[in-house]
C-alpha positions in Angstrom: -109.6 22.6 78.2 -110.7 19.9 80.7 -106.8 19.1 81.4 -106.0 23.1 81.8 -109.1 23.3 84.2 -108.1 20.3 86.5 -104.6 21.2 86.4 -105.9 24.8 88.2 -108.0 23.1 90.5 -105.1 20.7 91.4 -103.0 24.3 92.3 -106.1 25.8 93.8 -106.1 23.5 96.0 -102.7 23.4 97.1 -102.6 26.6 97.4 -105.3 27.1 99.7 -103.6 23.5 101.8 -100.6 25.9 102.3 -102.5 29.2 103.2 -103.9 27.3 106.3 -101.1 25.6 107.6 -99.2 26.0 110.6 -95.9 26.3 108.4 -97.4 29.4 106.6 -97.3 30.9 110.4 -93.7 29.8 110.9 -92.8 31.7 107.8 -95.0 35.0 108.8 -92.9 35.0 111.7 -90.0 34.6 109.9 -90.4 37.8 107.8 -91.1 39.3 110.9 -87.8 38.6 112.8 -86.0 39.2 109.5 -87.6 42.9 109.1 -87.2 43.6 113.1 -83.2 42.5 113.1 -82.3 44.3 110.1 -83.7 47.5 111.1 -82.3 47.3 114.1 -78.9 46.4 113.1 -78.9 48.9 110.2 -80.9 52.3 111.0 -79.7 55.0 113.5 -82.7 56.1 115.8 -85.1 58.5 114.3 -88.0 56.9 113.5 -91.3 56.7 115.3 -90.3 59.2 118.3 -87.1 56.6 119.7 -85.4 59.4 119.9 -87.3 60.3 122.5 -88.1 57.3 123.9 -84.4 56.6 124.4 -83.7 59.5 126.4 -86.3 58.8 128.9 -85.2 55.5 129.3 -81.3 56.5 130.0 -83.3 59.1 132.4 -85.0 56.7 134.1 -81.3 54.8 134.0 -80.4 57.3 137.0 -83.5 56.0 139.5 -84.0 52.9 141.4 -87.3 54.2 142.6 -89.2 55.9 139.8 -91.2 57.6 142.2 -90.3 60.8 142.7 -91.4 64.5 143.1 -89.5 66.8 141.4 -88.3 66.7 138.0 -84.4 67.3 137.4 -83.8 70.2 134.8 -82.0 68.3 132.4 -84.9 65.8 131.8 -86.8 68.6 130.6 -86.4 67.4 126.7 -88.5 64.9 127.2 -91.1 67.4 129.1 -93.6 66.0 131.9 -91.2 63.0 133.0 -92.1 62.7 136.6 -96.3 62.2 136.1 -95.8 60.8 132.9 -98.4 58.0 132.4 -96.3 55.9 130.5 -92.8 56.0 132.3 -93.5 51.8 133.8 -92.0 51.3 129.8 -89.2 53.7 130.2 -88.5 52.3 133.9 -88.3 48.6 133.1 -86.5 49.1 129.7 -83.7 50.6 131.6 -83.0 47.6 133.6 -81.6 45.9 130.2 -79.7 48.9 130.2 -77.8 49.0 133.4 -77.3 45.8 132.9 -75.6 45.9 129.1 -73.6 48.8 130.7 -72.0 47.2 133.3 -70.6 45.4 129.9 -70.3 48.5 127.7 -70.9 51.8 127.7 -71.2 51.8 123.7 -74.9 53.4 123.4 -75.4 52.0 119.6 -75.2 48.2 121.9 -77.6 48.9 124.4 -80.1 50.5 121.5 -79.9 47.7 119.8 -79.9 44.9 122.3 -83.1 47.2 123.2 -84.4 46.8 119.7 -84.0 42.8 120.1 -86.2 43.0 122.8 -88.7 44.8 120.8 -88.9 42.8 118.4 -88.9 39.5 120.9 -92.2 41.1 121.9 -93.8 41.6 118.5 -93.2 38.2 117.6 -94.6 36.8 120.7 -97.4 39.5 119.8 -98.1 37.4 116.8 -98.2 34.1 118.5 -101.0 35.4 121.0 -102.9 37.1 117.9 -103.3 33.3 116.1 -103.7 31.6 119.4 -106.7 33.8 120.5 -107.8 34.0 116.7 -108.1 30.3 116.3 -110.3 30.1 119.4 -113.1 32.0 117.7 -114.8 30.6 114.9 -112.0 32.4 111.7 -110.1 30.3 109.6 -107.0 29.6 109.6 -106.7 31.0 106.0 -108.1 34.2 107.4 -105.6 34.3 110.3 -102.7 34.0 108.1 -103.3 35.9 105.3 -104.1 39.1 107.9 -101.2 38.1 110.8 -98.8 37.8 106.9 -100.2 41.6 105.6 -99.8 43.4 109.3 -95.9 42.3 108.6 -95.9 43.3 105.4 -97.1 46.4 106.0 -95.0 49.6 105.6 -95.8 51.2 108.3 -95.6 48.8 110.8 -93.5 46.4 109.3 -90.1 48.6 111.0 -92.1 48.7 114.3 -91.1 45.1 115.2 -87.4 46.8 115.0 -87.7 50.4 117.0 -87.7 51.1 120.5 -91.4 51.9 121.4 -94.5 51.2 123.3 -96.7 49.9 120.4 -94.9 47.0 120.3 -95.5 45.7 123.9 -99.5 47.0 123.6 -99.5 45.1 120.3 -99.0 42.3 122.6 -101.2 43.0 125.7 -104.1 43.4 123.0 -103.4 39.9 121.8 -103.1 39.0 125.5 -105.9 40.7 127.0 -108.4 39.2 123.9 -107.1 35.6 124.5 -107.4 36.0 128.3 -111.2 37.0 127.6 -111.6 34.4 125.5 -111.2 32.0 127.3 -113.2 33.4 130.1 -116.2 33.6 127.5 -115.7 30.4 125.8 -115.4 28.0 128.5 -118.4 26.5 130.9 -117.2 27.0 134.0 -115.9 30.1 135.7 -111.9 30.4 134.2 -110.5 32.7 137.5 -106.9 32.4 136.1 -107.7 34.1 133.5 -110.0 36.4 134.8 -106.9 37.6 136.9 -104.9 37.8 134.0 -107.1 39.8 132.1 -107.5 42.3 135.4 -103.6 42.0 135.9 -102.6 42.8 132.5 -105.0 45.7 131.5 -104.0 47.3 134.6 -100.0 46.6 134.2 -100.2 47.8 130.7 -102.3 50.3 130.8 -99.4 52.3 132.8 -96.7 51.2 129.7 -98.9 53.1 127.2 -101.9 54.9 128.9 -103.9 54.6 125.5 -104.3 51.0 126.2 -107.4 52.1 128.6 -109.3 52.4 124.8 -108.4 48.6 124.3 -108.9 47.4 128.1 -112.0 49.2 129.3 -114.0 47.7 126.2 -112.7 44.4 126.6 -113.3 43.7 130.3 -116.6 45.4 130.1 -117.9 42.8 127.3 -116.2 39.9 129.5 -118.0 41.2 132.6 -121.2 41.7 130.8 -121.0 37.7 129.2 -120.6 36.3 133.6 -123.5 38.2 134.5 -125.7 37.4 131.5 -124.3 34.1 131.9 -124.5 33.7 136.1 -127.1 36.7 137.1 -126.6 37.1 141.3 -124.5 33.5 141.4 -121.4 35.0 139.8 -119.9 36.5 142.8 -120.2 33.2 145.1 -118.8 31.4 142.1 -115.9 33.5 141.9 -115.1 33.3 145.3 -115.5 28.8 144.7 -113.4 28.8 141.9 -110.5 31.1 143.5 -110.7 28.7 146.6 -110.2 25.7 144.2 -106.2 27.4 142.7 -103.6 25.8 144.7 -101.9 27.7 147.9 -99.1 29.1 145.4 -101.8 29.8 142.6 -103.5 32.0 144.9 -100.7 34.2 146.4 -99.3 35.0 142.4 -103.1 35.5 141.4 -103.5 38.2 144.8 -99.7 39.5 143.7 -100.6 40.3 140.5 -103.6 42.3 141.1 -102.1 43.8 143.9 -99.0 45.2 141.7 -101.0 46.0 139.0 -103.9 47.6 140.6 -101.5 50.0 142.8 -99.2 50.9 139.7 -102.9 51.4 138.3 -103.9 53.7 140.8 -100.5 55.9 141.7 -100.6 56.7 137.9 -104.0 57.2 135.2 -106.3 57.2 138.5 -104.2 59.6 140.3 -103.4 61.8 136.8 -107.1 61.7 136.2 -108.3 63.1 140.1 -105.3 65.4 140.5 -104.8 67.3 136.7 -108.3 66.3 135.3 -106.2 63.9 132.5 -104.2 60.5 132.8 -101.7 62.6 130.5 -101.6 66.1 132.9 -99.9 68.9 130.0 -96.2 69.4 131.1 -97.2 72.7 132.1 -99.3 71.6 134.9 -96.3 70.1 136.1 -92.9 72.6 135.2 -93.4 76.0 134.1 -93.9 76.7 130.5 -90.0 77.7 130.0 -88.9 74.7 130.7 -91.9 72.7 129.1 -90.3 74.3 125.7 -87.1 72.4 126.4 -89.0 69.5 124.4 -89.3 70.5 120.4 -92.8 68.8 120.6 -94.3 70.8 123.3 -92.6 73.7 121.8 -94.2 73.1 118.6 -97.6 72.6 119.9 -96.9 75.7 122.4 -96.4 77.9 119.2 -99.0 76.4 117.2 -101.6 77.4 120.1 -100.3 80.8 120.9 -101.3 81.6 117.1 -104.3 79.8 116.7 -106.0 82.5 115.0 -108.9 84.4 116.6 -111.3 83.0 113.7 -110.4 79.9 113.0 -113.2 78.1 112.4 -112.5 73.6 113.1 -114.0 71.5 109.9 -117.0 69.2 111.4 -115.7 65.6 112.3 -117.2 64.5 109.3 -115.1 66.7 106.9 -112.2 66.2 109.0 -112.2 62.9 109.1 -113.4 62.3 105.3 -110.6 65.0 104.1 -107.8 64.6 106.6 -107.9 61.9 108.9 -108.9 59.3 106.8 -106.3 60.0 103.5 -103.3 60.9 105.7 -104.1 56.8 108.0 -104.8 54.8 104.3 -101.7 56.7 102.7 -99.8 56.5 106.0 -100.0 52.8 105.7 -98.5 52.8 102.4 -95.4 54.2 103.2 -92.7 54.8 106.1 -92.9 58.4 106.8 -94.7 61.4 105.6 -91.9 62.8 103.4 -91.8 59.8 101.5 -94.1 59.5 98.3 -95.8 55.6 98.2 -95.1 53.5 95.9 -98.0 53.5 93.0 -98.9 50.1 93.8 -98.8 50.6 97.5 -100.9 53.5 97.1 -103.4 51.6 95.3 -103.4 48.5 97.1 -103.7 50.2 100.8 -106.6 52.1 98.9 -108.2 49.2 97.8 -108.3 47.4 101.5 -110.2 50.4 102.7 -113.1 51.0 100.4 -113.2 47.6 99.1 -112.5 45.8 102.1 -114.2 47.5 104.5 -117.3 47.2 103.0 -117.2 43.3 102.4 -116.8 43.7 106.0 -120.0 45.5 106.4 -121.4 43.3 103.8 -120.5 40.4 105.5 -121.0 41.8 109.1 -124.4 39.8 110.0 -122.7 36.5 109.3 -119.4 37.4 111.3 -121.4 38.3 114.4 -123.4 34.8 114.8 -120.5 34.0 116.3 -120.6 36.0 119.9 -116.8 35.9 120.7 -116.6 38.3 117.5 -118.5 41.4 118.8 -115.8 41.4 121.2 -113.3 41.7 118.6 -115.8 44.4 116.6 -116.4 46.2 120.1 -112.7 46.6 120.6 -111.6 47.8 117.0 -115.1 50.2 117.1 -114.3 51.8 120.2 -110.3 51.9 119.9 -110.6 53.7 116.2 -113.6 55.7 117.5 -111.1 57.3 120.4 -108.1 57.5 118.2 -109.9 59.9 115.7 -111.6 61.7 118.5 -108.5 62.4 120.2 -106.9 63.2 117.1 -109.7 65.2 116.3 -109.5 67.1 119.1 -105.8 68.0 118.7 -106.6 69.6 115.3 -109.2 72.0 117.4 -107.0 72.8 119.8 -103.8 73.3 117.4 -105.8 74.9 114.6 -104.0 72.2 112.2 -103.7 68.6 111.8 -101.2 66.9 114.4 -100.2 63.7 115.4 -102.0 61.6 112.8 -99.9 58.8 112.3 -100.8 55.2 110.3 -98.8 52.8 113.2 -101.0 53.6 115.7 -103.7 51.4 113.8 -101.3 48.5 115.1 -103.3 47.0 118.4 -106.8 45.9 116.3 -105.0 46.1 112.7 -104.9 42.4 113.0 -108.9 42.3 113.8 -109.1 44.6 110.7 -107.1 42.5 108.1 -108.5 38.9 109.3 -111.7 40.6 108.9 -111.4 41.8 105.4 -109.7 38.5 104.7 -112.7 36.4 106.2 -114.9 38.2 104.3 -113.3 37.8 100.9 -113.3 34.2 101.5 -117.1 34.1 102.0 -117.9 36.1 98.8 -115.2 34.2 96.8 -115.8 30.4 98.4 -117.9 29.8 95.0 -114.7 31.1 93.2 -111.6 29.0 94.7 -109.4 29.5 91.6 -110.0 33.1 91.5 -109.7 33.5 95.0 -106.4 32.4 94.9 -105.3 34.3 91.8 -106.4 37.5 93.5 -104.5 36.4 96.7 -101.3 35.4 94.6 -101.6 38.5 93.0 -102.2 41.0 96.0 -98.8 38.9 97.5 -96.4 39.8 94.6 -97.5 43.4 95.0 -96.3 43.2 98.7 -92.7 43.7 96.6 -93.3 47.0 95.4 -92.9 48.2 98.5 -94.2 46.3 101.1 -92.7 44.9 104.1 -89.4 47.0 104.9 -88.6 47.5 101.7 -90.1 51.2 101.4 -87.8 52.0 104.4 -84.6 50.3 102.8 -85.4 52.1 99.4 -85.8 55.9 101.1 -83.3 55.7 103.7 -79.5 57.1 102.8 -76.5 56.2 104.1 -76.5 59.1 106.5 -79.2 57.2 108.4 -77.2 53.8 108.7 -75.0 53.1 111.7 -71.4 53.6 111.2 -70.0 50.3 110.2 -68.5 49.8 107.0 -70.6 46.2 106.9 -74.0 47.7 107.5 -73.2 50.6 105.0 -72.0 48.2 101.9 -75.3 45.8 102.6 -77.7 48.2 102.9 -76.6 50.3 100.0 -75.8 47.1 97.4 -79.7 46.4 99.1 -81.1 49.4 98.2 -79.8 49.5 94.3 -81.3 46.0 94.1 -84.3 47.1 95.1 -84.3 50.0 93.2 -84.1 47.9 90.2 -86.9 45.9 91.2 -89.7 48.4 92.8 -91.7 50.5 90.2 -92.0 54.2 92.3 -95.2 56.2 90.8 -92.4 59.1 91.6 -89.1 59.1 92.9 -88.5 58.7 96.8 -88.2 61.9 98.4 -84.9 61.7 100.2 -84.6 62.9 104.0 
C-alpha cells in the first residue's frame, strides 16, 4: 500500500512538473499550427462566414484607396461595403493577395496562403495570452491547461485555419491586456505602452468594430489605476516620460496614434454621428433592392417583414437561460449547428459551465486580491454582457434567434478557461493525485471530439479541395477516427 501510494505521488508530481513547463507551451502551440494548416490545406471555404469574407477582400483587391463614396453594383453580395466598419481587415488582407497574384491567379493559393496568415496570427495570439497571463499573479499550470483547452476546442479549434477577423481580435485582446499590464504593474509611468494600448485599440477596433466591447473596458480600468495612482500629477508626468523616448521613439509613438486615431475617427466615430450606429444597416447606405443582393440581409429583411403583429420577446432572463445559453455551451462542443456533439463533448463542455463557473464564483474573493485580475474579470463581464445584449436584441427585432454562435466567445475564452482552471487548483491543492487524475482524464476526452477532430469526422469529401492527396488523407483520417470517437448519434452529414 505504502509502495502503491509513493509510486502515485512520484507521478503526481511529475505530472504536475510537466503541466507548468515552458515545453507544455511549445506543444500547445504545436496542436495549434497542426489544426490551423490542416484545415487550411484540406477544407474548401464555407465555414465561419469566409465565404463572405473572401469576396470582400478580392473587392477590396480592385482599390488602392479604400476610401470611396459610392458602392459599385456588383459588390452588393457582400451588402454595406463602402461604410462598413470592418473593411481595414478586408483592405490589408488584400495586399497578400495582389501580391500572390502577380504569381498566380489560382484562387484556392491565395485562400490558403491567406489561411497561413491566419493562423500565423492565432499563434502569436497565444504567445501574448501566456506572456500577459504570467505577469499577473496565475500559475503557470493554470495558463497551460486553459491556453491547451481553447485549442482543443471544437469550435475554435478550425478558427486558427479560416479566413476571419476573430483571429486577429484574438490577438489585439492578448495585446491590448499585456500593454495594460504593464502600465498597471510597473512604478513609473510606462508611455510606450500607454501608446500602444491607445494605438492598438484604435487600429483594431476598425478590423472588427466589436473590439470597442474589449477596448473601452480595458483602457478605462488602465486610466482609472494612473489617476488613482497619480491624482492631478499624471498629466505633467506623461508629458516627462514622453520627453524622456528617444527622437525616433517619439515620431513612431506620434505616428501611431495619429494613424490609428484618424482610421478611428473616419470609421465607428463617423458611422456613430452620421447613421446613429458604427455598423449603419445596408439600407441606410443602397436601397433595399440591392441590400437583398446579400443572402444575410435578405434573410434578416424577410424575417422582419413577417415579424408577426403579436409577437411577444421572452425576458432576457428566459432568453438567455433557454436559448442563448444552451445553443453558446452546445456550440462549443461541436463545429456547426447541423452537427450532433459528440456525447462526451456534450457532457464535458456542460460540465465547464455549471461546474466551472461556479468554482469561479466560489473562488472569486481570492482571485481578485490580486488587482491586475479585475481587469481581466471587467473585460470578460462587460464583453459577454454586450454579446448577449446584442444578440438579444437581434432576436427582438427578428422575432427569432439569430446570429448566436459559440466562436465568438474566443477574445476572453482564455480569461474563462485559466479561470476555471485556477480555481480547480485551489479547491484541489489538498488533493494533488486527484487533481491530476481528473486533469488526465478530462485530456483523453479531448479525443472524442475535441480539437479538429469533430470537423474531420462530419466533413465529406465534397467539402475537401480537389486534390487527389488531400482527398485520400482526409478520408483514410476520417475512418480512423471514426473507429476511435464514440458519437452519442451519428454525425449529421452536410
Amino acid at each position: 500500500m505504502r509502495k502503491t501510494k509513493k509510486t502515485l505521488d512520484v507521478i503526481t508530481n511529475k505530472a504536475i512538473d510537466i503541466l507548468g513547463k515552458k515545453e507544455l507551451f511549445y506543444f500547445i502551440l504545436f496542436i495549434a499550427v497542426f489544426q490551423g494548416v490542416w484545415y487550411a490545406l484540406s477544407i474548401i471555404p464555407g465555414m465561419f462566414d469566409e465565404v463572405r469574407h473572401i469576396d470582400a477582400i478580392m473587392f477590396q483587391k480592385e482599390l488602392i484607396n479604400p476610401f470611396i463614396d459610392s458602392q459599385p453594383e456588383h459588390w452588393d453580395i457582400i451588402g454595406n461595403g463602402i461604410r462598413d466598419p470592418s473593411y481595414l481587415f478586408y483592405y490589408l488582407m488584400s495586399w497578400p493577395v495582389r501580391l500572390i497574384a502577380a504569381i498566380t491567379n489560382n484562387q484556392a493559393a491565395q485562400v490558403i496562403a491567406l489561411r497561413l496568415i491566419m493562423v500565423g496570427f492565432f499563434t502569436w495570439a497565444l504567445f501574448l495570452w501566456r506572456k500577459a497571463l504570467l505577469r499577473l499573479s496565475i500559475s503557470p499550470i493554470s495558463i497551460n491547461v486553459g491556453l491547451l483547452f481553447v485549442v482543443l476546442t471544437p469550435a475554435t479549434a478550425p478558427l486558427a485555419g479560416t479566413i476571419n477577423y476573430d483571429n486577429l481580435i484574438f490577438f489585439a485582446t492578448a495585446l491590448c491586456l499585456l500593454f495594460s499590464i504593464k502600465v498597471i504593474n510597473t512604478k513609473r509611468i510606462e508611455i510606450n505602452s500607454l501608446i500602444g494600448l491607445l494605438a492598438t485599440g484604435m487600429f483594431f477596433s476598425v478590423i472588427k468594430y466589436t473590439f470597442l466591447a474589449i477596448f473601452i473596458p480595458i483602457l478605462a480600468y488602465t486610466l482609472w489605476r494612473l489617476f488613482s495612482s497619480y491624482g492631478k500629477k499624471l498629466p505633467s508626468l506623461l508629458r516627462s516620460s514622453f520627453k524622456q523616448l528617444s527622437s525616433a521613439g517619439k515620431i513612431v509613438g506620434v505616428l501611431l496614434l495619429v494613424i490609428s486615431f484618424g482610421l478611428f475617427l473616419e470609421r465607428p466615430i463617423y458611422n456613430t454621428v452620421r447613421y446613429g450606429n458604427p455598423k449603419p444597416a445596408c439600407k441606410q447606405i443602397i436601397d433595399e433592392r440591392r441590400c437583398s443582393a446579400n443572402d444575410l440581409i435578405k434573410s434578416r429583411i424577410t424575417l422582419q417583414k413577417n415579424r408577426p403583429a403579436d409577437f411577444k420577446p421572452k425576458s432576457p432572463f428566459e432568453y438567455g437561460l433557454k436559448n442563448w445559453a444552451p445553443i453558446m455551451i452546445t456550440g462549443s462542443s461541436r463545429v456547426i449547428n447541423a452537427q450532433t456533439p459528440t456525447i462526451v463533448m456534450h457532457f464535458l463542455y456542460y460540465s465547464f459551465a455549471f461546474t466551472g463557473i461556479g468554482m469561479v464564483i466560489y473562488y472569486l474573493r481570492d482571485h481578485l486580491q490580486f488587482k491586475a485580475n479585475i481587469l481581466l474579470l471587467i473585460v470578460v463581464l462587460t464583453y459577454l454582457a454586450v454579446l448577449f445584449l446584442t444578440n438579444y436584441s437581434s432576436y427582438n427585432k427578428n422575432a427569432g434567434v439569430v446570429a448566436v454562435n459559440a466562436r465568438y466567445f474566443l477574445p476572453v475564452l482564455p480569461i474563462l478557461l485559466v479561470f476555471v482552471a485556477e480555481s480547480f487548483l485551489r479547491a484541489l491543492r489538498k488533493y494533488r493525485a486527484v487533481s491530476t487524475v481528473l486533469l488526465t482524464v478530462i485530456i483523453l476526452s479531448f479525443s472524442q471530439g475535441g480539437g479538429l477532430i469533430s470537423t474531420l469526422i462530419v466533413f465529406n469529401q465534397q467539402h475537401y479541395w480537389n486534390n487527389s492527396l488531400v482527398i485520400q488523407v482526409n478520408n483514410k483520417t476520417k475512418k480512423a477516427l471514426h473507429n476511435i470517437v464514440f458519437e452519442r448519434t451519428p454525425f449529421r452529414r452536410l
